[in-house]
C-alpha positions in Angstrom: -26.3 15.0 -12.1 -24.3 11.8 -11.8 -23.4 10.4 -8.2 -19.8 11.5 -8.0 -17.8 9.4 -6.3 -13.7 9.9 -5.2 -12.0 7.3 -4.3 -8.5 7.7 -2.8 -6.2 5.7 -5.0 -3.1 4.2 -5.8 -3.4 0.4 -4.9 -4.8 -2.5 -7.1 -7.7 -2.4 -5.7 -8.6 1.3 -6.3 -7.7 1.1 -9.9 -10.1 -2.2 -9.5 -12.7 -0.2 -8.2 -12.2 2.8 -10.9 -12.9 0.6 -13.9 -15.9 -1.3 -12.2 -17.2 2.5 -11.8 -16.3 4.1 -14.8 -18.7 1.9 -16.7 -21.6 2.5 -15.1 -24.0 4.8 -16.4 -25.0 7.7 -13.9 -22.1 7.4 -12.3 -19.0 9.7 -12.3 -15.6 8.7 -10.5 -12.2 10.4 -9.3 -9.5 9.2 -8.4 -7.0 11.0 -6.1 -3.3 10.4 -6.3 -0.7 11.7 -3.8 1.3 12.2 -6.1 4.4 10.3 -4.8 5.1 8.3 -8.3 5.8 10.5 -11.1 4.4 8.1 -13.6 1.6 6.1 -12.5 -0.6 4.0 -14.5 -3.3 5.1 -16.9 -6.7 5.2 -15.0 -10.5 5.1 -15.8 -12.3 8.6 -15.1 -11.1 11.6 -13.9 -7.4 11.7 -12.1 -6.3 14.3 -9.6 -2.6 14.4 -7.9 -1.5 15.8 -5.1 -2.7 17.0 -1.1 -5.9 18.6 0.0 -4.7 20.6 2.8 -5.4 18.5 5.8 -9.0 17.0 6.9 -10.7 20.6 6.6 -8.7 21.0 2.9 -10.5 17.7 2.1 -14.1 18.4 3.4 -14.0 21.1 1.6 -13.1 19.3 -1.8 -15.9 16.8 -1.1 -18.3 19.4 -0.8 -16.8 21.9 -3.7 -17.0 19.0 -6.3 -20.3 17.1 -4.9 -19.0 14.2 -4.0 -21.8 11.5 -2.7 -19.6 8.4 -1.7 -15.7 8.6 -0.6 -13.7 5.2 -0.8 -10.7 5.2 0.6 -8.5 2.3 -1.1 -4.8 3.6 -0.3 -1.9 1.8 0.5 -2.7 0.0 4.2 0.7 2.3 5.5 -1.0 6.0 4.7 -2.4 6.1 8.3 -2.2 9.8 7.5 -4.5 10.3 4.8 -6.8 7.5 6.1 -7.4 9.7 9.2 -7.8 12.8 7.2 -10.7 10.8 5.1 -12.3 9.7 7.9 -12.6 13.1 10.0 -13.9 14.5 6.3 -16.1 12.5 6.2 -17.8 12.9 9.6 -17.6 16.4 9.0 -19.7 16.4 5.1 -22.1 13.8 6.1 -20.9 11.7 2.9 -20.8 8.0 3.2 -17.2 6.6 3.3 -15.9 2.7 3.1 -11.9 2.0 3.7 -11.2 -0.3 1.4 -8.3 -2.5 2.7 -6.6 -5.9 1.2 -6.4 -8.6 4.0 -2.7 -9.1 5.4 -0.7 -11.5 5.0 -0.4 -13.9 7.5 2.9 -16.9 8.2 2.0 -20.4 7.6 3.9 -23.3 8.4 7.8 -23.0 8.0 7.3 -19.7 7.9 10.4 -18.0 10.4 8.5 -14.1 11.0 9.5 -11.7 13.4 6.7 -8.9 14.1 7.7 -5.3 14.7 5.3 -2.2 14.7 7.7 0.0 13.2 10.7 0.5 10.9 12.9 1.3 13.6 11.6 -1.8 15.2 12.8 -3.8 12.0 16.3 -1.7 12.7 16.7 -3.1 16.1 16.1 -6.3 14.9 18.3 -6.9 12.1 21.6 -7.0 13.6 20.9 -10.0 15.2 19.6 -12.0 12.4 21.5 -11.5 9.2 24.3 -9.7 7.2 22.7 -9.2 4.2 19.1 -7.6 3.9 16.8 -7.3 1.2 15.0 -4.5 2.1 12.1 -4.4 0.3 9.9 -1.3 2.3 9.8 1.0 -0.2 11.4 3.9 -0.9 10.1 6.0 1.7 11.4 5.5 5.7 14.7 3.9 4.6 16.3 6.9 6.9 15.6 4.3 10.2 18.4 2.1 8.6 20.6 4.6 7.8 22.8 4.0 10.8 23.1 0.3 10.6 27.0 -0.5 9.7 28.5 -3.9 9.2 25.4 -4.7 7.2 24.9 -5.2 3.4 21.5 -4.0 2.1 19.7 -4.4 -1.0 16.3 -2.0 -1.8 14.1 -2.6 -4.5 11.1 0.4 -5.3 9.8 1.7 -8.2 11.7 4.9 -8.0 15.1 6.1 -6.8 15.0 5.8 -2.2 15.0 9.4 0.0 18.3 9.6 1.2 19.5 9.1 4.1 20.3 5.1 3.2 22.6 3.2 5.0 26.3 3.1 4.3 26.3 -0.1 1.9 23.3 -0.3 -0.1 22.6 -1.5 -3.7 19.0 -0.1 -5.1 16.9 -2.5 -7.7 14.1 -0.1 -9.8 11.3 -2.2 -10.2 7.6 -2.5 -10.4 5.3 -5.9 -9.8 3.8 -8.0 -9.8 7.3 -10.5 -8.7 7.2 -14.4 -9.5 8.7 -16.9 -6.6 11.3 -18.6 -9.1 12.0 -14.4 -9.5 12.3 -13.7 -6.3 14.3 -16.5 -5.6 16.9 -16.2 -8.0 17.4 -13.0 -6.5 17.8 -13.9 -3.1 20.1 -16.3 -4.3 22.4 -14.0 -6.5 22.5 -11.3 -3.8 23.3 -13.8 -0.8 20.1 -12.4 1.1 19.9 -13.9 4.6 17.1 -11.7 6.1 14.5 -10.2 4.9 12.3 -6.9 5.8 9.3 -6.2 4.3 5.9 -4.1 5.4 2.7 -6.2 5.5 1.0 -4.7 2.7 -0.9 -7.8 2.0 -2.1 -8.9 -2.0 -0.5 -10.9 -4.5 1.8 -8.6 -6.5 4.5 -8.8 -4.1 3.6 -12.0 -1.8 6.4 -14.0 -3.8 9.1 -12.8 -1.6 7.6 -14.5 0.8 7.9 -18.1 -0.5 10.8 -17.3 -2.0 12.2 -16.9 1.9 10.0 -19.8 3.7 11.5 -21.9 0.8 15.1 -20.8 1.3 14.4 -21.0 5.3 15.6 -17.3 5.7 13.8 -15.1 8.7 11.3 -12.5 7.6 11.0 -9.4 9.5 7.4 -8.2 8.8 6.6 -4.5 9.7 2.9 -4.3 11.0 0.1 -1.9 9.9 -0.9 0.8 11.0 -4.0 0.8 13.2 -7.4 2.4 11.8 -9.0 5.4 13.5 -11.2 4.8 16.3 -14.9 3.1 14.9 -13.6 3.2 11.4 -14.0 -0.5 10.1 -12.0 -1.7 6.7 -13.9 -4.0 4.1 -11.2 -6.7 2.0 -12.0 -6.4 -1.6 -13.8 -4.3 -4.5 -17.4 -6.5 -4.3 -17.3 -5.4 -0.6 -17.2 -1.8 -0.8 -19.5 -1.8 -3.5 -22.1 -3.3 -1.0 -21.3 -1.0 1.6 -22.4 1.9 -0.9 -25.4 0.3 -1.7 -24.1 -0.9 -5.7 -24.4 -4.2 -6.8 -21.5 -6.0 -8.3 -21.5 -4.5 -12.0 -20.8 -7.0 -15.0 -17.8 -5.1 -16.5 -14.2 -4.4 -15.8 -14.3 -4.9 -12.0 -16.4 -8.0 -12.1 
């Protein structure tokens, strides 16, 4: 039988990981999606979509389908499922990595204010700008919703969860986003503030030139602790040490 391994998808780094997998012979690889975009990407291997049922729900997959390795790559904000994976995996004995992109992290002219939460980002707002470009995804925007006097602007790949605050203008759109991008939209829009979740990588980094270049105050929205003795490795090479594969020539190389 090959060595089946799921990997808990969704970012760059999982579909990174799927291809560098999918190549190898011996080796067989899912890739679970929440479920939360209705039409993601085309991905090597097998795809599955939707919930397990909880930590229990997910043990039980892992030992229904033979699973020998668990990676979870999710997005650094699914503290839900991340805890889920890891009590799963205590409870099968299969050996799990979390992969994680690094954060991001200010550098010089850089004007951040760090909040642990999205109501933390609410509080914060009024007192810094008029016109936010909210760009947190379409999920949580309900801890805005009561902000008046403001002017927001939300960019996500697909149409917000209401509640959204009173004045709001919603952008569809998918990165990766260039800085000479990003800055003509802050320009055209009048941004003066901007919030954003520390999701780390490149695809959507260029807001944050864009707003160190335009001197405009970034509120950054920290992540979300990992469980207790559950360590995160930064890239694709990385978690294929920690499950004992060498780097593999192909895709993910």
């Amino acid at each position: 039988m090959p060595a089946h391994v799921l990997i808990l998808g969704g970012t760059t780094e999982a579909r990174r990981l799927a291809a560098d997998l999918s190549v190898r012979p011996g080796t067989r690889v899912t890739t679970s999606l929440a479920g939360r975009v209705a039409r993601p990407g085309a991905l090597p291997g097998e795809v599955r979509v939707g919930g397990f049922g909880g930590p229990e729900g997910l043990a039980a997959w892992l030992r229904e389908h033979r699973v020998d390795a668990l990676v979870d790559a999710t997005h650094p904000f699914a503290g839900t499922i991340t805890a889920h994976a890891a009590h799963a995996a205590r409870a099968t004995g299969v050996p799990a990595v979390v992969l994680r992109r690094p954060g991001w992290r200010p550098g010089p002219g850089d004007r951040w204010y760090d909040v642990a939460s999205l109501a933390g980002a609410a509080e914060a707002l009024p007192g810094l700008g008029s016109r936010v470009f909210l760009s947190t995804g379409r999920l949580g925007l309900a801890a805005f919703a009561s902000l008046t006097g403001l002017r927001f602007l939300v960019r996500s790949v697909e149409p917000p969860e209401p509640p959204l605050p009173p004045d709001t203008r919603v952008i569809l759109a998918r990165g990766p986003f260039t800085v000479p991008d990003e800055t003509r939209l802050l320009r055209a829009h009048r941004i003066d503030v901007l919030v954003t979740k520390d999701s780390g990588g490149e695809a959507t980094a260029a807001k944050l030139t864009a707003a160190r270049d335009l001197g405009l105050p970034v509120v950054v929205v920290r992540r979300p602790p990992l469980p207790d003795g559950v360590e995160a490795v930064p890239d694709v090479a990385s978690a294929l040490e920690r499950l004992g594969l060498a780097a593999h020539g192909g895709a993910g190389a």
